[in-house]
N, C-alpha and C positions, 0 to 999 in steps of 0.2 A: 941103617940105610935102607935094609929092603921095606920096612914100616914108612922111613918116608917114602919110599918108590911108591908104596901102595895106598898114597895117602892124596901123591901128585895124580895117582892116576884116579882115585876114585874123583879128586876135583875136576880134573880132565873132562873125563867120561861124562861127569853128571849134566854140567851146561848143555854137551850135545844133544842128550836126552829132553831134556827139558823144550830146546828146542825145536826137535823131532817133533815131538807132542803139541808143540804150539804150531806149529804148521800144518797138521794136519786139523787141528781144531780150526785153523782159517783157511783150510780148505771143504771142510764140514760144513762150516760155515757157508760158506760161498755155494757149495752145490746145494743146500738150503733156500740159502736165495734165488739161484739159479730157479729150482726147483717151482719155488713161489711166484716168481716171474711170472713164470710158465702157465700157471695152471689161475692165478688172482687175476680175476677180472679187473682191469680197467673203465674209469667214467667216459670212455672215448668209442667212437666208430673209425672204422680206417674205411676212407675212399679211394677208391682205386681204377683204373681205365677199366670200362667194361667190353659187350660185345660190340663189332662193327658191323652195320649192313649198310650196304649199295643200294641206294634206292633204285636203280635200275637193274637192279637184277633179282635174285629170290632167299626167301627163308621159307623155315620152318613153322609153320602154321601150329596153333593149339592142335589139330588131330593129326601133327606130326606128318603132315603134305608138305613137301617144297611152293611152295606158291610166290607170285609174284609180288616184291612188295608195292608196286602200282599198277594194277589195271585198270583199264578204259575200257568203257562199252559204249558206242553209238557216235564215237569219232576216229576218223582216221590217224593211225600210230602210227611213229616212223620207228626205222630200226638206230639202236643207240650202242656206244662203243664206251672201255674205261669203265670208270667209277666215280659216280659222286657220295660220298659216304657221307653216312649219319654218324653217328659217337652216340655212346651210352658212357654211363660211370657206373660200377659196383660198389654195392656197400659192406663190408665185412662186420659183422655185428648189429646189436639192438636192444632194447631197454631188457628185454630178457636173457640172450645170448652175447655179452662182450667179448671184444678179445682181451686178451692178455697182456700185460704191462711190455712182455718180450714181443710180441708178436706188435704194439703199437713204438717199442724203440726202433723195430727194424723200419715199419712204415717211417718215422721221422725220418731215418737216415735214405730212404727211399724218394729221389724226385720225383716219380712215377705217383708216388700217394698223397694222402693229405691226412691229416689225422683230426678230428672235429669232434666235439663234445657231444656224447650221445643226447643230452636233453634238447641240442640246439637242432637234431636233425627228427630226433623220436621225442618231441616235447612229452612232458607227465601226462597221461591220461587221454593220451592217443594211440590206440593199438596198431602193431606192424600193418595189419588186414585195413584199419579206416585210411592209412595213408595209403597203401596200395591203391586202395578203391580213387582216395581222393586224384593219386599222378595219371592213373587210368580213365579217368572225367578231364585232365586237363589234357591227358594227348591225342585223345578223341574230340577237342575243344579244338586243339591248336592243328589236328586233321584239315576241319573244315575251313578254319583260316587258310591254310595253306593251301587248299582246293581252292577258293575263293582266291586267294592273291595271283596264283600262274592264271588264272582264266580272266580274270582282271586286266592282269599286265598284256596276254592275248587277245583284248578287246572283246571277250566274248560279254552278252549280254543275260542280267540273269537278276530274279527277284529277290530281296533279302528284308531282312527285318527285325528288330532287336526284341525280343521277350525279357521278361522281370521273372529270374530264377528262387528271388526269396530275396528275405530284408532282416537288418538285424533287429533286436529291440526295442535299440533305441534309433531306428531310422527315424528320419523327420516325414518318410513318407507312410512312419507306420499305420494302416487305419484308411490310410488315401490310394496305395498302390498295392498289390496284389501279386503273388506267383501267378504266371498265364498271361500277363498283362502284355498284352505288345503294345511298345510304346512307339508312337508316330508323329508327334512333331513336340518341339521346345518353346513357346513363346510362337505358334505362325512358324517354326521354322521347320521344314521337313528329318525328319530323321531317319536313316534307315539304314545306318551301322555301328558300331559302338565307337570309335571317332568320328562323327558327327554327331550323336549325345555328347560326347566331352567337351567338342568345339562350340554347342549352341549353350550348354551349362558355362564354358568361360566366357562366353560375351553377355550370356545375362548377369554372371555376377551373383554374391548373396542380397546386395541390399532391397529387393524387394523377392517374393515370392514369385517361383513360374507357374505357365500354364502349361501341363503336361497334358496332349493330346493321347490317350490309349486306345486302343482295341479289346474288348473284355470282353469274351463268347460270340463275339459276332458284333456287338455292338459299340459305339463311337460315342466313347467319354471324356470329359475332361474333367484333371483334375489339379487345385492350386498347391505348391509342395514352395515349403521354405530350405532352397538348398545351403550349403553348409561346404564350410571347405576342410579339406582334410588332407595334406603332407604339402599345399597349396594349390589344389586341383580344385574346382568345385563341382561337389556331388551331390546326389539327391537320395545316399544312405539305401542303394539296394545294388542288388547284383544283377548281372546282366549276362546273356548271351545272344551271338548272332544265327540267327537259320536262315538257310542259305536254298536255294533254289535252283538247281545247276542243270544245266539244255542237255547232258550227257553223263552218264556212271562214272564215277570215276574213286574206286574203293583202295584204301590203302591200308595192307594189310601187315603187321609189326604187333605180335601178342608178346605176353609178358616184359614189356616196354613201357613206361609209365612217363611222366612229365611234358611240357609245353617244346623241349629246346629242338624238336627232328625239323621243328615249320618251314625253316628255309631251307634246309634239305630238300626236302618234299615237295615244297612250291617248284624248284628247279629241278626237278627229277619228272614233275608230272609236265613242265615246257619243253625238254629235253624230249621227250616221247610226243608231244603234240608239235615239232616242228621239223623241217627237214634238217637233216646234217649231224655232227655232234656238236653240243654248247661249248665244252671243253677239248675237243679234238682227240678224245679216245685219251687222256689224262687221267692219273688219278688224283682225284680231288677229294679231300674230307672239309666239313667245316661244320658248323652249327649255330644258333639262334633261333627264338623264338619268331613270329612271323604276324602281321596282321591282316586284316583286306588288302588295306592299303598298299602295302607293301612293305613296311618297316619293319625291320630287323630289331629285335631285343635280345638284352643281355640274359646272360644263363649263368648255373652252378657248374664248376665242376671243369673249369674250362682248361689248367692245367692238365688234368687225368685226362680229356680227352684229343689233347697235345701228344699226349704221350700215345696213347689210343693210333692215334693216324698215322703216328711215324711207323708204329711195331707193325702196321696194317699195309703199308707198301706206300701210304701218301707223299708226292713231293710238295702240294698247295695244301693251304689251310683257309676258310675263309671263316672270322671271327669277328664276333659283333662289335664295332667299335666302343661301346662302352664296358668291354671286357679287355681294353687294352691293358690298363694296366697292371691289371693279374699275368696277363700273357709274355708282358716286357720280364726281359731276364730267365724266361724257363721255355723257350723254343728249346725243341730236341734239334741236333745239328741236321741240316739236308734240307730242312721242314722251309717252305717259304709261308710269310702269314699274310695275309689282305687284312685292309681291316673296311670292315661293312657298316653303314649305316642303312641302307635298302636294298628291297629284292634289285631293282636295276643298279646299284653298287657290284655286288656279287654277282651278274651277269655282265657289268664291264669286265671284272678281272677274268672270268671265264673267259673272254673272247680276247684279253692277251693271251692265257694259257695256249686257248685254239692258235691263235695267229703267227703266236712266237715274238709277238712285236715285245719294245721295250718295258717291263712291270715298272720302273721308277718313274712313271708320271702316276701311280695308282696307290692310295693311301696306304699303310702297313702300319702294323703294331713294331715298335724301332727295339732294337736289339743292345742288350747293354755290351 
């Protein structure tokens, strides 16, 4: 008897053991992985809401001065109330530094983030520094847009002109047009902003070659280019930008900030200070889009993250480019109302319900699931 006692008990005992041991090998386990998670890069960036500034009020300057983010010189300012905010996004990561597999589960589970394929945002063989440089040329681009659209929409009067920044290889105008080149009419037709080249390019069409009217050093050339259409636009295979010529200073100042989307912030921030009253009646307002002369509002990246941006920021209004609704539909943060814009006078209507208090549902919005 005591042989089998000692026999029931060794079988007893042993199974516990055994299993003892196998849990803690799948807990070994596991804080292994855990471990791994943690520290193994991921092929991904995680986007995230970045900083917010009021265009009517101030930041912090490269030499670390509070400065304004919009001053005037040589026209009369009025005084302005509230916020109209710009949105930025941050990006966590880069072809050199990723984050980590744990650190991109938590961005999935996060609405606030996005999680994106690093090759899709830091393509192969473009260094962190050439994009920098590159978002740093587009929002010093889309500055001057945006100075040009409020002084526009204000009737101010002012000289502008389209220059040729460079062409690719295989442009059709290569050989024929030139970096420096100010271009000045389409076929007879006057040109003198970069939509009015697109508009005089769609009416002539590819089927025959235009006559491109330039300016090169001073002097008035013409030359024949076979243009060529490309995503259905018709182009003439170079790049372009607008200089602008404005009756008054008007500098807008936002360092380490890179890309096109502040334009219609900025355009309504610099009308906001050139007229009497507030636009939005001392409200906070965020929104964002990129901006032309014209007026017209474009779509941007990022438009989630900086949903999220304006709510954690105090905003009750949002105003977003209408062809970013349908990113927008389904991920409003609660409280947040959205417009939806397709021009700088879209986004000056809705402002002037905010001011007014009148009814928002006669005013278009991105619709809410």
């Amino acid at each position: 008897m005591a042989l089998f006692t000692d026999e029931s008990t060794a079988s007893a005992d042993a199974p516990r053991r055994r299993g003892g041991l196998k849990g803690w090998a799948v807990l070994g386990v596991a804080l292994v992985a855990g471990i791994a998670l943690g520290v193994v890069p991921s092929p991904y960036v995680i986007e995230q809401p970045g900083p917010v500034f009021n265009t009517l009020g101030t930041a912090t300057n490269a030499d670390d001065v509070e400065t304004p983010l919009i001053h005037i010189d040589g026209e009369p300012v009025y005084p302005t109330k509230g916020s109209l905010d710009l949105l930025t996004v941050s990006l966590f990561g880069n072809q050199e530094t990723r984050p980590s597999w744990l650190a991109v589960a938590g961005a999935w589970l996060d609405p606030s983030k996005a999680v994106i394929p690093v090759d899709q945002v830091f393509p192969v063989g473009i260094t962190s520094e050439q994009r920098d440089t590159r978002n740093q040329a587009a929002m010093v681009n889309s500055q001057q847009d945006a100075i040009a659209a409020a002084l526009t929409h204000l009737e101010y009067d002012y000289p502008m002109t389209v220059s040729v920044v460079g062409l690719p290889d295989d442009s059709p105008a290569a050989g024929l047009l030139a970096a420096g080149d100010v271009v000045t009419s389409i076929d007879d037709t006057p040109v003198r902003s970069i939509s009015e080249l697109r508009a005089a390019l769609q009416v002539a069409g590819t089927d025959a070659p235009v006559v491109v009217g330039i300016t090169r050093d001073g002097t008035a050339l013409t030359e024949s280019v076979a243009p060529v259409r490309n995503a259905g636009s018709v182009v003439l295979g170079i790049g372009v930008t607008t200089n602008y010529t404005f009756p008054f200073t008007v500098e807008l100042e936002l360092d380490r900030v890179g890309g096109p989307s502040a334009g219609m912030m900025f355009a309504l921030g610099i009308i906001d200070k050139l007229t009497p009253g507030e636009l939005q009646g001392g409200a906070s307002v965020a929104g964002t889009g990129t901006i032309d002369q014209a007026g017209t509002v474009g779509t941007i990246g990022g438009i989630q993250q900086k949903l999220y941006g304006a709510k954690d920021a105090g905003a009750d209004w949002f105003l977003a480019p209408a062809e970013n609704c349908d990113e927008v539909t389904g991920h409003i943060p609660k409280g947040l109302t959205v417009f939806s814009v397709q021009t700088l006078d879209d986004a000056l209507a809705a402002l002037d319900v905010i001011r007014t208090g009148d009814d928002p549902s006669s005013l278009p919005t991105c619709a809410t699931k």
